[in-house]
C-alpha positions as CSV (number, residue, x, y, z in Angstrom):
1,X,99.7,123.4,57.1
2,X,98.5,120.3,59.3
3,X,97.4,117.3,57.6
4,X,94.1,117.7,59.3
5,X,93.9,121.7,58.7
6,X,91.6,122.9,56.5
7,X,88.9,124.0,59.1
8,X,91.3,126.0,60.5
9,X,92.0,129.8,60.0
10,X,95.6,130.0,62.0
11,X,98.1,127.9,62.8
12,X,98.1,126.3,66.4
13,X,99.9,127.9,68.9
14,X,103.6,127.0,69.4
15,X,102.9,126.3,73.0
16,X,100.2,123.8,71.9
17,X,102.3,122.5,69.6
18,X,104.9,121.3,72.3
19,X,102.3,120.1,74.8
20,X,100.4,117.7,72.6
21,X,102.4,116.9,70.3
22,X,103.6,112.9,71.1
23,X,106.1,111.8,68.5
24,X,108.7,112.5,70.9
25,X,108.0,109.2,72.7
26,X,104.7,107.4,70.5
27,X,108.2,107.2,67.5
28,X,108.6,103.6,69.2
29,X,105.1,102.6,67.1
30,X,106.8,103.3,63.9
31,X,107.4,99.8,62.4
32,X,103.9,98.9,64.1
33,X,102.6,101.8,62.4
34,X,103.8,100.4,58.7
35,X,102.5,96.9,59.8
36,X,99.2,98.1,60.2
37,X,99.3,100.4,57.5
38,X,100.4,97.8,54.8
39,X,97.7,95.9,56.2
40,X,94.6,98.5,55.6
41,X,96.0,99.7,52.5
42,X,96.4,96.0,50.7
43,X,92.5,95.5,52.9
44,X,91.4,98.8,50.7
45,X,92.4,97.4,46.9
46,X,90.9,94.3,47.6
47,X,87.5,95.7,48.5
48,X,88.2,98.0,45.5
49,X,87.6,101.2,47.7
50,X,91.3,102.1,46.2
51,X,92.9,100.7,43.0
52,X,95.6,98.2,42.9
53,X,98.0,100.0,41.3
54,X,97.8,103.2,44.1
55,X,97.8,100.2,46.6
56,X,101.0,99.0,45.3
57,X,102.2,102.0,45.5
58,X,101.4,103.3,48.8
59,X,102.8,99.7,49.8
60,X,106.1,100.0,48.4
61,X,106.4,103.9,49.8
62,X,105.3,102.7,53.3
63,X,108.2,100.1,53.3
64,X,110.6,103.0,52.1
65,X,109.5,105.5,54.9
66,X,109.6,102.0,57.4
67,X,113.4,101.6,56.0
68,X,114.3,105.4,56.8
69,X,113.3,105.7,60.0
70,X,114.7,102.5,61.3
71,X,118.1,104.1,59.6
72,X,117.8,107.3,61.5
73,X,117.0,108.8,57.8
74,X,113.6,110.4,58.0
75,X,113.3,113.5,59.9
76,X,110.5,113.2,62.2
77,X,108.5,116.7,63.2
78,X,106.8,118.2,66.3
79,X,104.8,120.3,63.8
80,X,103.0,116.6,62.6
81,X,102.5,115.9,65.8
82,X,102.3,112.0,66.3
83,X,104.0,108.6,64.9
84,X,101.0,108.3,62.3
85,X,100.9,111.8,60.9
86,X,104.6,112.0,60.5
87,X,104.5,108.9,58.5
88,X,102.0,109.6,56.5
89,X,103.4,112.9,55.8
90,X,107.1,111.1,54.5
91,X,104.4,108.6,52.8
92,X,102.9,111.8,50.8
93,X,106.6,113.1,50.2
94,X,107.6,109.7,49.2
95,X,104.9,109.0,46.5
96,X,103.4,112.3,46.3
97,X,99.5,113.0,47.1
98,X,98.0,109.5,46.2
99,X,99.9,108.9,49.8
100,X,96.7,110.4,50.6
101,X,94.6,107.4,50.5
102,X,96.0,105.4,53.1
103,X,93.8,107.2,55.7
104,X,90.7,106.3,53.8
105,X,88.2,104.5,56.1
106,X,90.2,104.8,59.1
107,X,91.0,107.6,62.2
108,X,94.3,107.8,64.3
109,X,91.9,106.9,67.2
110,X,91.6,103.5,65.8
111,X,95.0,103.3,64.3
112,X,96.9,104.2,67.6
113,X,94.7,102.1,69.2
114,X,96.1,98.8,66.5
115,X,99.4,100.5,67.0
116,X,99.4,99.7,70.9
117,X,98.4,96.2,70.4
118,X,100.8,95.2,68.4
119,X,103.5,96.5,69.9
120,X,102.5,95.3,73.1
121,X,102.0,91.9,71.9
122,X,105.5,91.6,70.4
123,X,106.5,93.0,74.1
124,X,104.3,90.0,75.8
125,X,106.5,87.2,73.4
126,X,109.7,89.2,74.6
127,X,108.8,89.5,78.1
128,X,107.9,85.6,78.2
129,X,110.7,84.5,76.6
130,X,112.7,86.4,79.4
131,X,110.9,85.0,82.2
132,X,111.6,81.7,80.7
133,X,115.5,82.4,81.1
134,X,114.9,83.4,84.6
135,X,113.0,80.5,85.4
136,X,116.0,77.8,83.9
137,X,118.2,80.2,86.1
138,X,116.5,79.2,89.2
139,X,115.7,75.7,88.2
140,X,119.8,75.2,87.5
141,X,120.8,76.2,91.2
142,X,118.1,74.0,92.5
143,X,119.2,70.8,90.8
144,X,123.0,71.9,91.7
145,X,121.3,72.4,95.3
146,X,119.5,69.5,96.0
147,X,121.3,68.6,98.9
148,X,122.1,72.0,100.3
149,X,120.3,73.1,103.7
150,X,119.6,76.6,104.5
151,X,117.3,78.1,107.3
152,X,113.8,79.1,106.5
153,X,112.4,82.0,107.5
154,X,109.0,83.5,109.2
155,X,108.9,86.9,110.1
156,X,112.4,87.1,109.4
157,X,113.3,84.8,111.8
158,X,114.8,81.4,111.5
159,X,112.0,79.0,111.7
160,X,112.7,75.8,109.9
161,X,115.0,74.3,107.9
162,X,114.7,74.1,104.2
163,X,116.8,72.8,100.9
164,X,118.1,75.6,98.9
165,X,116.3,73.8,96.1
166,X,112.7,74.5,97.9
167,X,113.5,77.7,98.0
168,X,114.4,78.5,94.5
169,X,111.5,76.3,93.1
170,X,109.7,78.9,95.4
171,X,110.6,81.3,93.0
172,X,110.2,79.5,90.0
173,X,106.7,78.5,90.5
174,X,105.8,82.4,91.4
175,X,107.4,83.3,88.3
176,X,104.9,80.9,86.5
177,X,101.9,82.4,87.6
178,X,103.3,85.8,85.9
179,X,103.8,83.5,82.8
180,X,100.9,82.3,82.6
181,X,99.1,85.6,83.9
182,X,101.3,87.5,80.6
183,X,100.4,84.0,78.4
184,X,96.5,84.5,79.2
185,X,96.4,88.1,78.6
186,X,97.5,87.7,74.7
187,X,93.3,86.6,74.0
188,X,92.7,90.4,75.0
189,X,95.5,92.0,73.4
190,X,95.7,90.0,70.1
191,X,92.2,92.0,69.0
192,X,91.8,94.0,65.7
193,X,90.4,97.5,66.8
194,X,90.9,98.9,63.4
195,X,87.8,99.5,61.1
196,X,86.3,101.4,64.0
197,X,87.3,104.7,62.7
198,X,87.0,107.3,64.9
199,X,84.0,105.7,66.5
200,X,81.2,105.0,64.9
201,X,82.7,102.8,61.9
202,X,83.2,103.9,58.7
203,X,81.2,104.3,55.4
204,X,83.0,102.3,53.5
205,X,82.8,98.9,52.2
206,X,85.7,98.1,54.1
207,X,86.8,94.1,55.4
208,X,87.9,94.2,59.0
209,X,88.3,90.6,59.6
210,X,90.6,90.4,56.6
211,X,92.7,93.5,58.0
212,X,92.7,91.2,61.2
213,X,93.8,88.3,59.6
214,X,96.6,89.2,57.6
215,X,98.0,91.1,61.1
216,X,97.5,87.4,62.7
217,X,94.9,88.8,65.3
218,X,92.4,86.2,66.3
219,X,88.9,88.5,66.0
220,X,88.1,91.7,66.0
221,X,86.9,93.8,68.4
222,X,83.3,93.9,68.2
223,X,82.1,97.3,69.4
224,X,83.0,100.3,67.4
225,X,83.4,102.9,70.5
226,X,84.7,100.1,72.5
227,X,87.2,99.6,70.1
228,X,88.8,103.0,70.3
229,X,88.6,103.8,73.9
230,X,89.4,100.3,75.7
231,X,92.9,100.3,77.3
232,X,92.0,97.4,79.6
233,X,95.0,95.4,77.9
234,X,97.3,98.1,78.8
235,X,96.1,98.0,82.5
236,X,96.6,94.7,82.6
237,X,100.0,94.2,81.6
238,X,100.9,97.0,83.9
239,X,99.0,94.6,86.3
240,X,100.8,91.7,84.9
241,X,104.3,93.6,85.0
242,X,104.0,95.1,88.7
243,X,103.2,91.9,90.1
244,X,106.5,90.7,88.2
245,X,108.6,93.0,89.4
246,X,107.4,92.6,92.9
247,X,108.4,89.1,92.5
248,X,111.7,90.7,91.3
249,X,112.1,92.7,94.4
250,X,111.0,90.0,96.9
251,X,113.9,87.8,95.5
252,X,116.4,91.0,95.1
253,X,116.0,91.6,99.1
254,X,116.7,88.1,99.6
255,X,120.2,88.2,97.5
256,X,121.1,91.8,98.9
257,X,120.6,89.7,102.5
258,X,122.4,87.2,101.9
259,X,125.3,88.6,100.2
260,X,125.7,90.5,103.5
261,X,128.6,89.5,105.9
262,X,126.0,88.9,108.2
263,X,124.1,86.2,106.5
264,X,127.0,85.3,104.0
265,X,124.8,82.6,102.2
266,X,125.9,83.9,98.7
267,X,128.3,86.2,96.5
268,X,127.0,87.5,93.4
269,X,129.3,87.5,90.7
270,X,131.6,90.5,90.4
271,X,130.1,91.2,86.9
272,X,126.8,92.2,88.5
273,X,128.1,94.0,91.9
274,X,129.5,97.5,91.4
275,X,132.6,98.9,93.9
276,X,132.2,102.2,96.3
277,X,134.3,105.6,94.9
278,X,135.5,106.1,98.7
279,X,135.6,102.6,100.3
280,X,138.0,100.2,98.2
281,X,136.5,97.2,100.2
282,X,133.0,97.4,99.0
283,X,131.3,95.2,96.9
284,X,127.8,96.1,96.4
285,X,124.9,94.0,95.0
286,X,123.8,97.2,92.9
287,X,121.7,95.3,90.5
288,X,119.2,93.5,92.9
289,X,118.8,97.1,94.9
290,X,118.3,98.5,91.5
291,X,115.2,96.4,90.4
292,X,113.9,96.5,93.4
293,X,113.9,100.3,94.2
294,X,112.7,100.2,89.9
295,X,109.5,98.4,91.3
296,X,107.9,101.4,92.5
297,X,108.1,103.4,89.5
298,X,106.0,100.3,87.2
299,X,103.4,100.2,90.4
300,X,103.3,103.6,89.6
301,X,102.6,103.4,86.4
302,X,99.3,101.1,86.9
303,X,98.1,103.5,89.3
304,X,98.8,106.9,86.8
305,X,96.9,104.5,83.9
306,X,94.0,103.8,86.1
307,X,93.5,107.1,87.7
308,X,93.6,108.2,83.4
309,X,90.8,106.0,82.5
310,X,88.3,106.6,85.5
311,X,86.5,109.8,84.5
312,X,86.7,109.6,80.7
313,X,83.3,109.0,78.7
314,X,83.2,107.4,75.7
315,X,84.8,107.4,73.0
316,X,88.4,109.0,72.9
317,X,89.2,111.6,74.8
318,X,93.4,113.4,74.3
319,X,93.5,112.1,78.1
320,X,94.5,108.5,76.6
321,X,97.7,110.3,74.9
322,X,98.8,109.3,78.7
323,X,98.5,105.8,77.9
324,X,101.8,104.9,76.2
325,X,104.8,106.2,78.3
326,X,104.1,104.4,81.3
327,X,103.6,101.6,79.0
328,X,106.9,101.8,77.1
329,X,109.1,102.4,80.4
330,X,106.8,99.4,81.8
331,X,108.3,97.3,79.0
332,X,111.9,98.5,79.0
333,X,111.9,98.4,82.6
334,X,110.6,94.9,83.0
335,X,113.0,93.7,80.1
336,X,116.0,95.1,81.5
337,X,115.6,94.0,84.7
338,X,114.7,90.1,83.4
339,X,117.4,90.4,81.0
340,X,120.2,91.6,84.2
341,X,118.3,88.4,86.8
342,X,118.7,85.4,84.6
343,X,122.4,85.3,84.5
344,X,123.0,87.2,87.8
345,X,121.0,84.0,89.2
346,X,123.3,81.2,87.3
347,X,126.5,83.1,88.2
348,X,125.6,83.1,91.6
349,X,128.0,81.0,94.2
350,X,125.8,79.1,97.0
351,X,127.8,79.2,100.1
352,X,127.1,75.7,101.5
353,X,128.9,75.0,104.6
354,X,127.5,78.4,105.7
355,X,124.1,77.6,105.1
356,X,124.7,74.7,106.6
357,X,126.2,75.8,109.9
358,X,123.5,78.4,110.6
359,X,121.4,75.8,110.6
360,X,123.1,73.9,112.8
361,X,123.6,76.6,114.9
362,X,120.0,77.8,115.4
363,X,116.6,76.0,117.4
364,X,114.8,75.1,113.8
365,X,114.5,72.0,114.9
366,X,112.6,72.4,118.1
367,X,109.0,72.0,115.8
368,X,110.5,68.5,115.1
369,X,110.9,67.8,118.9
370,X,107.4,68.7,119.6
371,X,106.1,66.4,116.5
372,X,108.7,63.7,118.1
373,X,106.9,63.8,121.3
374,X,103.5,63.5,119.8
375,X,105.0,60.2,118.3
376,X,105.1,59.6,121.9
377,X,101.3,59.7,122.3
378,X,101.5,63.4,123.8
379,X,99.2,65.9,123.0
380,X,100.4,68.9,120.5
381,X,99.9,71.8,122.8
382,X,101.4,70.2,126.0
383,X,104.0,69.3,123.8
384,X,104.6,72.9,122.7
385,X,105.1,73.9,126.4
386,X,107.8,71.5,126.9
387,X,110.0,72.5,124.1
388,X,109.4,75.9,124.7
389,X,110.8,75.2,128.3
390,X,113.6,72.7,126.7
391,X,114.5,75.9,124.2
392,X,114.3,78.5,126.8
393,X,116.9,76.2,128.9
394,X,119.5,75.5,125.8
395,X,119.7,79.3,125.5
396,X,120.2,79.8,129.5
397,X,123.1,77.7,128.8
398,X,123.8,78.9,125.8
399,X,123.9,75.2,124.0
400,X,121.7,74.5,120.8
401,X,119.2,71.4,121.2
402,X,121.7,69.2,119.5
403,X,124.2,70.4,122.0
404,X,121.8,68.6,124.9
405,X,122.9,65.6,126.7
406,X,120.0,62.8,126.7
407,X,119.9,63.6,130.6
408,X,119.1,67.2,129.9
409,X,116.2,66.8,127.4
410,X,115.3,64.1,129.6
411,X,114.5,67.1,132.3
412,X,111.6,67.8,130.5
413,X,110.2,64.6,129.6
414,X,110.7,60.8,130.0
415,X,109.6,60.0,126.7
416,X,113.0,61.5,124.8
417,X,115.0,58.6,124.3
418,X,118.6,58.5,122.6
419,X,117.1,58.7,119.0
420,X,116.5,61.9,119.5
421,X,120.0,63.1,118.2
422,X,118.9,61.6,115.0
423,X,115.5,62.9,114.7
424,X,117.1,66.7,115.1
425,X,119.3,66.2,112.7
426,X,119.3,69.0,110.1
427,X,118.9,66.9,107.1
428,X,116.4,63.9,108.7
429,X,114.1,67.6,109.8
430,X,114.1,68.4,106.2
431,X,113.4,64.8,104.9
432,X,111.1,64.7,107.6
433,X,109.0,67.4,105.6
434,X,107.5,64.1,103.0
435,X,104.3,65.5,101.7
436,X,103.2,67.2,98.5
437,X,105.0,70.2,98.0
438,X,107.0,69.8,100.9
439,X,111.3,70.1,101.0
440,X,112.1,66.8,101.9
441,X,114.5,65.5,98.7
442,X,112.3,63.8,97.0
443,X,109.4,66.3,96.9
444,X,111.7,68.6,95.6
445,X,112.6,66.3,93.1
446,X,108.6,65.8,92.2
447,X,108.7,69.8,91.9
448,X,111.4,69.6,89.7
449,X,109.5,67.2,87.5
450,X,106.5,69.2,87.7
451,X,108.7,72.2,87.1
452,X,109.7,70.6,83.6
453,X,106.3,70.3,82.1
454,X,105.3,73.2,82.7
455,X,108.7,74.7,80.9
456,X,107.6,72.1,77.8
457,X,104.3,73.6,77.7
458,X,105.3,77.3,77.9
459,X,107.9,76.8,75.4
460,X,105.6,75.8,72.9
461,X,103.7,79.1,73.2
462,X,106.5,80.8,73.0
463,X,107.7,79.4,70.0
464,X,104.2,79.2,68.2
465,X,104.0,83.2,69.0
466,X,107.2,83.7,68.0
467,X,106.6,82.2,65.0
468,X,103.8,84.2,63.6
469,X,105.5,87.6,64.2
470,X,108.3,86.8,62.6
471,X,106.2,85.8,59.8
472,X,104.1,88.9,60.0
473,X,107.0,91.2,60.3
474,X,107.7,94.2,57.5
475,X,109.7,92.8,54.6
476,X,112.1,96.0,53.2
């Protein structure tokens, strides 16, 4: 007999069994479950709605059932349908029926809906303190790259020269706005929905703030039927988490690029590539293709969640059900692939010399002619024209601008004097580059500094959150 069967007259139909029934993924919640549960039940003694001894009780029987089930002890059922019915079920076998009492004053509509919140919340502190690893990754090969010049691309096209430290700092200060995005959205997540009951609330004299407190929530939610149906926080970190993985893939088309022959500005380490069963020469950047072909499936998740939530009225609705698989594959997705970037990044070997010599070997520097000619008192767009004309010659004879005798750049203008050779030079164009944010040296080196505060501050979050869940974890 269900739990929740006495109106009935037959049992549910097998089929319908095996179509709604959820424990085969929601069994993830379980220790989130018995954190909320301890929780309500210690919330119910102490507003005397249950005695203290059936509290204790239920307590020490919830911890029990908790224990089994992270041991791969407790047999968990289809026929009980979801995480919280199951465990309340082992609960009542445990103890016997004063087990019973824990759903006193409280639904699975708001109970699933606590559930999701705080295992998404121990996600968030995971998930930041994985982007955190990434982001030192980076920040290592830019201060072991602060001299190295690669070309910078528009369009896919070599456009200007740029230090290999730019471009990682690039990546570092992207990654921060997925910090702090993940870091903001904790206010939203770290709600108390629970007390809302199906709902309308409950009938009993029960303490939701206290429930809150002792689960180290920061308020509760104050709308009963908002309470149970908002899964905004779980749109947003599949918000959060597809713009992170986009990041992921921008960068992972960059290293499977460059770890081509034809670039050959990198080589992964052999203990992230994988080999090719019929071609004994391959090496193949597997892991970068990997997140980035992964990127579609956690975009896809945002759009399933939001095409869930757009006809459902208020309050729940079995539709939600859908809420939590995208979610957890969201999270295990994003992990992995975090976990996989920050050492595939330090490992990494920066080709130099190559870098270098594309450079050199390239017209990058032509924007720094025209500015040089401007110096000269001529106007931008007439001096556009004429290094367009000086470009379009160096190719004719097949000579980069550096390759140019003063004679032949004086073909296109007087005002080129022999000071020129170190104007184009590869290293004075990047220093040339001196304002905020720029890649000359030493703006790189003030986004390096700027780089380390914001690491100071986002450590401290991550520690303070860190913190309190292991201080509200389930002690056995």
């Amino acid at each position: 007999m269900k739990l929740w069967g006495g109106r009935f007259t037959k049992p549910t139909n097998k089929l319908v069994d095996e179509y709604t029934a959820s424990i085969s993924f929601d069994q993830k919640l379980a220790a989130f479950d018995v954190q909320g549960s301890l929780a309500h039940v210690d919330m119910l003694a102490k507003c005397d709605i249950i005695s203290h001894e059936d509290s204790t009780t239920i307590a020490k029987g919830l911890k029990v059932v908790a224990k089994k089930i992270s041991n791969g002890e407790a047999e968990l059922t289809q026929e009980n349908e979801d995480i919280h019915m199951n465990i309340e079920k082992l609960l009542i076998d445990e103890v016997g029926a004063v087990g019973g009492k824990l759903h006193t004053g409280r639904s699975r509509n708001d109970q699933v809906a606590l559930d999701m919140r705080l295992y998404l919340r121990d996600a968030l502190v995971t998930i930041t303190q994985l982007l955190d690893e990434l982001q030192h990754a980076l920040y290592q090969q830019a201060t072991a790259n602060l001299d190295t010049v690669l070309p910078g691309y528009t369009h896919l096209q070599r456009a200007q020269p740029v230090l290999f430290a730019h471009h990682m700092l690039a990546y570092v200060f992207m990654f921060q706005r997925d910090m702090e995005r993940i870091i903001d959205s904790w206010k939203r997540v770290n709600r108390s929905p629970l007390g809302a009951g199906a709902l309308a609330g409950t009938s009993f004299p029960i303490d939701r703030h206290y429930v809150a407190d002792q689960l180290g929530f920061d308020s509760v939610i104050e709308n009963s039927l908002d309470a149970v149906s908002d899964r905004d926080f779980v749109v947003e970190f599949l918000a959060d988490a597809a713009l992170i993985t986009t990041h992921l893939s921008r960068l992972s088309e960059e290293l499977v690029q460059w770890s081509s022959a034809e670039f050959n500005f990198i080589e992964l380490d052999d203990a992230f590539c994988t080999g090719s069963s019929m071609m004994p020469q391959k090496k193949n950047p597997d892991v970068p293709e990997l997140v980035r072909g992964k990127t579609g499936r956690v975009v896809g998740h945002l759009m399933g969640m939001l095409t869930t939530l757009k006809g459902l009225p208020l309050a729940y609705n079995k539709d939600m059900q859908e809420d939590k698989e995208g979610m957890f594959d969201t999270v295990e997705t994003l992990k992995g692939a975090l976990a996989l970037f920050a050492p595939m990044i330090e490992s990494m070997e920066v080709k130099k010399d190559n870098m270098y010599e594309a450079v050199v070997k390239d017209y990058s520097n032509a924007t720094d002619l025209a500015d040089y000619l401007v110096g000269k008192n001529m106007p931008f767009r007439e001096a556009h024209a004429v290094v367009g004309e000086t470009v379009l010659y160096s190719i004719e004879q097949q000579k980069y601008l550096l390759d140019l005798s003063l004679a032949e750049f004086q073909q296109f203008s007087n005002a080129i004097e022999a000071d020129i050779y170190d104007v184009l030079a590869p290293k004075a164009v990047v220093n040339a580059r001196n304002v905020a944010g720029g890649t000359a040296k030493n703006r790189v080196e003030e986004q390096l500094k700027q780089a380390d505060a914001l690491f100071a501050s986002n450590q401290a979050w991550i520690s303070k959150k860190a913190a309190l869940l292991e201080e509200l974890a389930i002690e056995n």
